[in-house]
Every structure is written in C-alpha cells, then in structure tokens.
RODO-2510 file (C-alpha; in nm, 4 decimals, decimal comma):
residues 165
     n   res          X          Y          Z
     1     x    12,3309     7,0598    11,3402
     2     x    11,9726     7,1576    11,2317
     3     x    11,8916     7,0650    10,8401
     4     x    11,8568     7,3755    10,6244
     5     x    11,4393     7,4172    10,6674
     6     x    11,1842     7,3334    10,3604
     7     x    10,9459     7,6176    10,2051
     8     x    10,6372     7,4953    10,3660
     9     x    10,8377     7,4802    10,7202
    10     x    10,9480     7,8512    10,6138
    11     x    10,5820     7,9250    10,5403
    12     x    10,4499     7,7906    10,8158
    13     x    10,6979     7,9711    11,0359
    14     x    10,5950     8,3023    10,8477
    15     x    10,1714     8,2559    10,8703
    16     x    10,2767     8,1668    11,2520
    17     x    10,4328     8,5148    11,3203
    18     x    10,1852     8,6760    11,1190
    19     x     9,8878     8,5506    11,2668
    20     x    10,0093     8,6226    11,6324
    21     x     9,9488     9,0276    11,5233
    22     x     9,6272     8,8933    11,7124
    23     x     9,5453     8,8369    12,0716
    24     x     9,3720     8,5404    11,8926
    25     x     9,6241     8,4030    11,6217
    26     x     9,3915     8,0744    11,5325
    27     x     9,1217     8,3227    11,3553
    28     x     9,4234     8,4158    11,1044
    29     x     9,4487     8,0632    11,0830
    30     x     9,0922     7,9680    11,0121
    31     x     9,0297     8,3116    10,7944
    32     x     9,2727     8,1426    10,5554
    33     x     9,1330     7,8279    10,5420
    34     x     8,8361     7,9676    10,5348
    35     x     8,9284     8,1914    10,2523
    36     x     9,1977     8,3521    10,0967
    37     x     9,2667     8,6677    10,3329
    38     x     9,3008     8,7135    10,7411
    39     x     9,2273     9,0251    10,8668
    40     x     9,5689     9,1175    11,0605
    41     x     9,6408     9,3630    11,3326
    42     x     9,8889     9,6439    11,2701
    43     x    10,1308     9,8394    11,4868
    44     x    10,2247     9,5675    11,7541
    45     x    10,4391     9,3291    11,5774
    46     x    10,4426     9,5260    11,1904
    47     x    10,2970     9,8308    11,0504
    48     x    10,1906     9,8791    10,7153
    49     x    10,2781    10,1569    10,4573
    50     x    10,0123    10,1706    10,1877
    51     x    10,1229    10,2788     9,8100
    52     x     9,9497    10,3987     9,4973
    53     x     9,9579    10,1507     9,2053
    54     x    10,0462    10,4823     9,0512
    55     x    10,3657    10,5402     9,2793
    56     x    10,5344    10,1723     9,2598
    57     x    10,4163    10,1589     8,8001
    58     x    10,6402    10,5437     8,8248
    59     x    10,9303    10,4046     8,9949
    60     x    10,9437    10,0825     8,7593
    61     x    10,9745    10,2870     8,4372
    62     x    11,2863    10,3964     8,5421
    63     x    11,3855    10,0916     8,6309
    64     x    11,5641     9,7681     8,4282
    65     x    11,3963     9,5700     8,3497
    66     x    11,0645     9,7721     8,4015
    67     x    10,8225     9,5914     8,6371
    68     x    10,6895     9,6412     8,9986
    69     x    10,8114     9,3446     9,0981
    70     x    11,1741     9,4270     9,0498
    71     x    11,1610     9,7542     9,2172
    72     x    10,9933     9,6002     9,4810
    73     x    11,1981     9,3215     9,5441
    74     x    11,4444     9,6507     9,6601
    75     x    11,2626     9,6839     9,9636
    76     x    11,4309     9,3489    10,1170
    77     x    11,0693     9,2811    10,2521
    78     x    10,7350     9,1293    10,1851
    79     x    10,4908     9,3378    10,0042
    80     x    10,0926     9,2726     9,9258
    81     x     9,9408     9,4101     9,6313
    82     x     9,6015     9,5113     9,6048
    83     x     9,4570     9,4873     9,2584
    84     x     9,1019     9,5541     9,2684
    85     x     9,1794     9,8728     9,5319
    86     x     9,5106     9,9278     9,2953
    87     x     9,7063     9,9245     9,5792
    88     x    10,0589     9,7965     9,7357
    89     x    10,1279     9,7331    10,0906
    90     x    10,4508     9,7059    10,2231
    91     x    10,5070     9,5403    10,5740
    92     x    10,7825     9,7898    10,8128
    93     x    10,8804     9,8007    11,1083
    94     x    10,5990     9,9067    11,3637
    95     x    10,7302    10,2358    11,4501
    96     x    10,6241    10,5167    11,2291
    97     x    10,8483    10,6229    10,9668
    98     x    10,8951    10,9697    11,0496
    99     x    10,7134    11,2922    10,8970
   100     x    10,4277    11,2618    10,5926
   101     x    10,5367    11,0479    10,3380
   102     x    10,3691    11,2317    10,0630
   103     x    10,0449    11,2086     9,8797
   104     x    10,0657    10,8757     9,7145
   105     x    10,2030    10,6550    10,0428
   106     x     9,9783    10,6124    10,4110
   107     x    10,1668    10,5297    10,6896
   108     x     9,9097    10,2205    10,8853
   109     x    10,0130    10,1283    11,2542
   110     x     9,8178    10,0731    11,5473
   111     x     9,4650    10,0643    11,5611
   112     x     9,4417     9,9555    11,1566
   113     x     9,4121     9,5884    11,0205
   114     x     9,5218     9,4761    10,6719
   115     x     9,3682     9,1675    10,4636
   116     x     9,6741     8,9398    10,4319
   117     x     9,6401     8,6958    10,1571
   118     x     9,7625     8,3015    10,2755
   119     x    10,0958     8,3052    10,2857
   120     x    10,2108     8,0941     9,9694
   121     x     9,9696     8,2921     9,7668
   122     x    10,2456     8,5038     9,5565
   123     x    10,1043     8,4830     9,2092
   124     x     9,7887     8,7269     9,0843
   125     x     9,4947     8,5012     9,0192
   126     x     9,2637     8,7017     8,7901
   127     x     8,9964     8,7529     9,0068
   128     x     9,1577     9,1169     9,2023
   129     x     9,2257     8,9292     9,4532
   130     x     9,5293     9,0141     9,7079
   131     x     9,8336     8,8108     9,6678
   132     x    10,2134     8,8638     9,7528
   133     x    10,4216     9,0734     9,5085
   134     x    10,6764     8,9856     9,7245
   135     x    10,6749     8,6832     9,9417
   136     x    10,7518     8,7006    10,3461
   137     x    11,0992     8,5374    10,3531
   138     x    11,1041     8,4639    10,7504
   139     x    10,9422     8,5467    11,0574
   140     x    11,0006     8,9052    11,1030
   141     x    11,1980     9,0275    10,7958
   142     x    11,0565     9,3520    10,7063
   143     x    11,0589     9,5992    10,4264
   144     x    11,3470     9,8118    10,4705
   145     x    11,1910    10,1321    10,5897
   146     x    11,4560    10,3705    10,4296
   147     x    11,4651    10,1904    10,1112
   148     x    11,0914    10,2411    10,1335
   149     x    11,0903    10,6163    10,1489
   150     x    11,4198    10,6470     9,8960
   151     x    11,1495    10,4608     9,6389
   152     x    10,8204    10,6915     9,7646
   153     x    11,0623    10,9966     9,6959
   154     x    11,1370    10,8679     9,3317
   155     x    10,7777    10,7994     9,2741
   156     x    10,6511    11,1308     9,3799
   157     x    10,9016    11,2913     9,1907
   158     x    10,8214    11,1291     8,8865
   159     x    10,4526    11,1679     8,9370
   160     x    10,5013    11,5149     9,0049
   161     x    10,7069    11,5356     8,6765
   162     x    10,4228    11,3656     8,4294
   163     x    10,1717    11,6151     8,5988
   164     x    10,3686    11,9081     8,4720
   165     x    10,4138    11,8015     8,1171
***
C-alpha cells in the first residue's frame, strides 16, 4: 500500500507534468530556477483561458464572502493571476471551449505559451509578479471548463449591468 504522498512530492509531480508542455521539459525546469516563471506551451497537454481582472473582481461581489479567490476556487482547477497585466489565467482542458466567450475572456491553445510562475509560488509577492490564485492540485486536474464559462457569463453580465447604470 503506497503512503498518502507529501506536498513537495505533489509539487514535484505537478512542475513535472507541467514542464513536459515542452518537447524540452528541463528548460521549464531551469526557467524556474533560474527565475520565477517558465515559459509553457499551450494546446498539447492544457490550454489556457485568459480573464479580465475586471471579469473574476464582478463575479466576487456577488459572491460570500467577496474575494477572487473564493470564486475561483469554483473552477476545481489551478488558476494564475497576472497582476501587473491585471489578468487571470485559468488552465482547461486543451480543446477549445466552444463559440466566443465574450469580450472580457481569450480562449489560448496551440501555438500560444503562458509564463507559469514555480509551482509552490501561491501567495502575491508585491512586486506584480505572477503567482497561483489557485494552486495545481495534481498532474492534470484542470479548471472545469463549464464552470468556467457559467462564471464568464456572470461576469459579463454584471459588467454589462455597471456599464448601463
């Protein structure tokens, strides 16, 4: 029987799968210990869907308690956040998600990269720099693409609402 596994053998298992988005997974490796962010590949093993600070803030408003975080801990998935580009990234499946996702959301498969912060990195440092909002929980577990689009839909829709008043 195999012992329940540590948080640094869960995050290594986790910078492991997300470093082999590249034919050459040890330059993930050494961007990170290099620095804070790899450049990843998108579309083979996990797309990206990229979200207006604007968007996920909406959402949270409605939400109790009010923060990004807790909204986006809905999404059953890992999600980056941007700071200095005000941006959230959520990792999906890499098959597109379907028609346009609206104004404030960017569907990014294959043929785009992503700066991935070190995986470990979950807390916002002061300095803009990318983190997790919402830690990678194991190899492959992905934001849950309808969840996703049920939260742009709210967001829009609450944009759209503060534009008209």
């Amino acid at each position: 029987m195999r012992a329940i596994s540590t948080d640094a053998e869960t995050e290594a298992a986790v910078a492991a799968w997300l470093a082999d988005s590249l034919n050459r997974p040890g330059n993930a490796r050494q961007q990170w210990t290099d620095g804070h962010v790899a450049l990843l590949a998108l579309g083979r093993r996990f797309s990206a869907v990229r979200l207006a600070d604007d968007l996920v803030y909406a959402v949270a408003a409605g939400a109790e308690p009010a923060t990004a975080s807790t909204v986006l801990r809905l999404l059953r998935g890992p999600v980056i956040h941007d700071p200095r580009n005000h941006r959230f990234y959520a990792l999906v499946p890499s098959s597109p998600p379907g028609p346009g996702l609206g104004r404030y959301a960017t569907h990014l498969g294959l043929g785009h990269y992503i700066g991935v912060p070190k995986v470990g990195d979950n807390e916002p440092t002061g300095t803009l720099a990318s983190y997790w909002a919402v830690p990678a929980t194991a190899p492959g577990a992905l934001c849950d693409p309808i969840r996703l689009r049920d939260m742009i839909e709210m967001g829009t829709a609450a944009l759209d609402r503060q534009a008209a008043s």
